[in-house]
N, C-alpha and C positions, 0 to 999 in steps of 0.2 A: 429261649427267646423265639427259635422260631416255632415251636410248637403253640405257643402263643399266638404269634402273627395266625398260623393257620386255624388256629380257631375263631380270630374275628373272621378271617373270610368264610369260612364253614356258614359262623353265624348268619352273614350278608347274605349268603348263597340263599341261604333257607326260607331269609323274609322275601327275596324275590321272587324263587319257586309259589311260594303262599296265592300268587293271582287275584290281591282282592278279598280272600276269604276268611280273611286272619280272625274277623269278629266272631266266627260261627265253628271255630276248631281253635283247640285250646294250641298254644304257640311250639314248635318241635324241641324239645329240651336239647339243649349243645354242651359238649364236654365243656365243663371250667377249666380254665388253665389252670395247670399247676400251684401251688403255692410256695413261692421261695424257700429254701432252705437256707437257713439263717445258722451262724455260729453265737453262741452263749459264751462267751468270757468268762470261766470258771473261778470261785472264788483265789483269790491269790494262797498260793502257799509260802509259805516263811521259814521252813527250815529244808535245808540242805538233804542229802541223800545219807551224808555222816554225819547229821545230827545237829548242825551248827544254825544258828540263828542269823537270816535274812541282815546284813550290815552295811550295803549298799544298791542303792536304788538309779537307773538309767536308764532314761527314757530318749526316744528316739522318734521323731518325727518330719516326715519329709511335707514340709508345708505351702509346698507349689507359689510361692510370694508369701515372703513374709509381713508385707506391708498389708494385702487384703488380709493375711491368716489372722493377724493382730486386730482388725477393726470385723473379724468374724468372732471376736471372741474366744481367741484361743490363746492369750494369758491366764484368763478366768480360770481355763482348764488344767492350764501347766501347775497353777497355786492349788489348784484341789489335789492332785497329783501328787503334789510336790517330791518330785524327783532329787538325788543327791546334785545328779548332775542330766542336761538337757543339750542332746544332740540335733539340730537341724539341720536338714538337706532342702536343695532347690530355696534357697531363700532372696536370689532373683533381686539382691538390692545391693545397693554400693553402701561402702560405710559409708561416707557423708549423706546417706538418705534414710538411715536408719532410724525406726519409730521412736522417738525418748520414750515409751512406755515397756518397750524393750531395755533400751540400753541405761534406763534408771532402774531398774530392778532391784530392790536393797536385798531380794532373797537369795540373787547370783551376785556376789560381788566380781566373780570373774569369769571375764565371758573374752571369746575369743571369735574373730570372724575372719573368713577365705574366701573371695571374692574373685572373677574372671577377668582378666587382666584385658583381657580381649575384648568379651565384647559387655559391655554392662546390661546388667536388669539378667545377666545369664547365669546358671548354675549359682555356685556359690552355698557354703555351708556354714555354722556357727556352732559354738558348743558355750555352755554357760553350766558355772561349779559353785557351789558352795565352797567348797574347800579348795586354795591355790594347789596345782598341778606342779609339782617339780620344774617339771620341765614341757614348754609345748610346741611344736612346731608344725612345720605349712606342706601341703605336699610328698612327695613320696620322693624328690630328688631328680627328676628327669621334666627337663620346661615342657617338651612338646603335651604332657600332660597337666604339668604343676600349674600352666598360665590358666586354666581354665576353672582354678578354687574349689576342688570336688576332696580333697581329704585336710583334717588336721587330725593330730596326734597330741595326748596327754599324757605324760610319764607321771604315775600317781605311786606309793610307796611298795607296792607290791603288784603293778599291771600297769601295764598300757592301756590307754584307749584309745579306739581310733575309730573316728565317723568319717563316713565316704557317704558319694553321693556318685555312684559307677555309670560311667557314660552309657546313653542311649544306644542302642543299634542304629536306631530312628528307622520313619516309614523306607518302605523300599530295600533297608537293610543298609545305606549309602555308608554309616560307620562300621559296617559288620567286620572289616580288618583292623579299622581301629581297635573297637574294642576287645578283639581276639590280644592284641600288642599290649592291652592297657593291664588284660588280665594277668598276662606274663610278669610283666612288670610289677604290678602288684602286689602278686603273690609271693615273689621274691623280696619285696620292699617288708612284710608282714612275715614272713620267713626269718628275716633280718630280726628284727624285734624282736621277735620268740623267743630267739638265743640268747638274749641278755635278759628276758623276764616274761610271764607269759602277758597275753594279752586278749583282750575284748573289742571284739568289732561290729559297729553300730552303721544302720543307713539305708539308705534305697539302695539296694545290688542291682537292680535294676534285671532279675529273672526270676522266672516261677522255675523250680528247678527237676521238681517231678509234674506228672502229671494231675495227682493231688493239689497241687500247690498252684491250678489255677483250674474253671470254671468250664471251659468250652478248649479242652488240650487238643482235641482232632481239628479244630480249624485253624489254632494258632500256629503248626511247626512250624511254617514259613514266615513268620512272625517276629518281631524285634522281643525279644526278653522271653521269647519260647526255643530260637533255633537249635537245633541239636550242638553249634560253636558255642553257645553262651554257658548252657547246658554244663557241657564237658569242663569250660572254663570252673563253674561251682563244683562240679566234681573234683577238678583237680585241688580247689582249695580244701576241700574236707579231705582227703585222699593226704594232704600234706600237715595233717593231724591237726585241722580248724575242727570245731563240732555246730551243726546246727542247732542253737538251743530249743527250739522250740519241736524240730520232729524228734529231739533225745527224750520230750517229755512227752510229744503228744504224737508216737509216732504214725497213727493208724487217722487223725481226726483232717478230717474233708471238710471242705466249705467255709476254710477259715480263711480268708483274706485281708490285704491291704491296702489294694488300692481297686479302686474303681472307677471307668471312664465318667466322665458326667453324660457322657448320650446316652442314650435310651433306657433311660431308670433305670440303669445298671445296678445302684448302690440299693434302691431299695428290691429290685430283683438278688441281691446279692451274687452277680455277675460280674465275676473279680480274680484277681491275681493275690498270690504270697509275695511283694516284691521286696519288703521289708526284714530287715534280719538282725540277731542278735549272736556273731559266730564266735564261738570262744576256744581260746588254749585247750586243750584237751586239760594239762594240768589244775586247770580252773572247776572240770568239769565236778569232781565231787563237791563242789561249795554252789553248786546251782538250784534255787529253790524254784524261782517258775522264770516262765518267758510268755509274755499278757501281751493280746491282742488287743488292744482298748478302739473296738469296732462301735461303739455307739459317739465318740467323740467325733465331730464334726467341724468345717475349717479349710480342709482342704479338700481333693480328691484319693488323697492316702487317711488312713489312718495312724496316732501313735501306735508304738510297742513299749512298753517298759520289759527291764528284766533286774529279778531279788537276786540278788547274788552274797553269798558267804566270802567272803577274802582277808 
């Protein structure tokens, strides 16, 4: 970005130097900026690493308001998609506000929504199944967290799932204790689960966790979803046998992002973060066929991920 910037000033510089004579000498050629480097979504793959055939499909999308995401066009997308089952974060609406074009869906007949007890139109997630869930519930078990609608959990015949939508740091860093507490807590909540079955975890984490994993790392450390606490928090969940599915397949590929600010043409600069993730049981990990960046779908300021999973 800013090599950019300094090149229209270069430019300006150069037509002023010019004195009038610009007609009579051909104009001083100035470096072109760069051209973004973009990530290609690689065809999907469908079989596992031991050979099993792709039998469940989850998609995961944090949709910054569900109610704009909906009249952007992003049902259209979920049914081209069509995922077994569809995870939402940030969906920013009370049940009684909810769109009927969501909540009549004949393709999910079961949808389940967690909403902020606190303060409305805030956080708040949803998940919607094809197939009934065993068992679902709200929250991780601790209110100072739970009121705020940021996880449910699906007990399906062989996995859990579980979409989170992980608190902000926010500007300034003002939850930076919070969310150190949240991740404690968390990881022990997912911890829990593991022992009884493995499990899959979908959602905005809300950090880029290498340097890879976002656009511009030298300016972000001091940064909400860069600080070296949030960091170590994803550490410590992969370190407690979670697996990143996406750097288990794509360990070395740069420039692949999730979200992107709406200022300064960031999205189409591809000037962006990994915030989005698909973390799995390790036990799960040989039935993994891909984990899909779906960066041309449009809607929000994130984009979806799906991931093919054998189970």
């Amino acid at each position: 970005m800013k090599r950019g910037k300094k090149t229209e000033e270069a430019a300006a510089a150069d037509g002023e130097n010019d004195s009038g004579s610009a007609s009579a000498k051909k104009p001083k050629k100035t470096k072109e900026p760069e051209a973004p480097i973009l990530y290609e979504d690689p065809p999907d793959k469908m079989t596992s690493k031991d050979g099993r055939s792709a039998n469940m499909k989850i998609t995961s999308w944090n949709v910054d308001g569900l109610r704009a995401w909906v009249k952007k066009g992003g049902l259209d997308w979920v049914r081209e998609e069509a995922p077994d089952v569809l995870c939402l974060q940030e969906t920013k609406c009370a049940e009684k506000d909810l769109p009927a074009e969501i909540t009549s869906m004949p393709e999910y007949p079961h949808k389940y929504w967690a909403v902020s007890d606190d303060k409305e139109g805030y956080s708040g997630v949803a998940m919607l199944s094809k197939t009934e869930p065993l068992k679902v519930t709200y929250g991780i078990g601790k209110e100072e967290h739970d009121k705020e609608g940021r996880v449910i959990t699906a007990e399906f015949p062989t996995f859990f799932l579980v979409t989170a939508y992980v608190p902000n740091a926010s500007r300034g860093l003002v939850r930076l204790d919070y969310r150190k507490t949240w991740d404690v807590d968390f990881q022990a909540y997912l911890t829990e689960l593991d022992v009884q079955k493995p499990l899959v975890l979908c959602g905005d984490l809300n950090v880029a966790h290498q340097e890879i994993d976002l656009k511009n790392p030298k300016g972000n450390k001091k940064n909400a979803g860069f600080t070296p606490e949030e960091r170590e928090g994803f550490s410590q969940l992969l370190a407690a046998g979670f697996v990143d599915s996406f750097r288990e397949l794509y360990p070395e590929q740069a420039n692949a992002y999730t979200f992107w600010t709406y200022m300064m043409n960031s999205r189409a600069k591809n000037v962006g973060w990994r915030l989005d993730y698909f973390l799995l049981s390790s036990s799960l990990v040989p039935g993994l066929c891909d984990s899909k960046i779906r960066n041309k779908a449009m809607g929000s300021d994130h984009c979806p991920i799906t991931l093919h999973l054998a189970v």
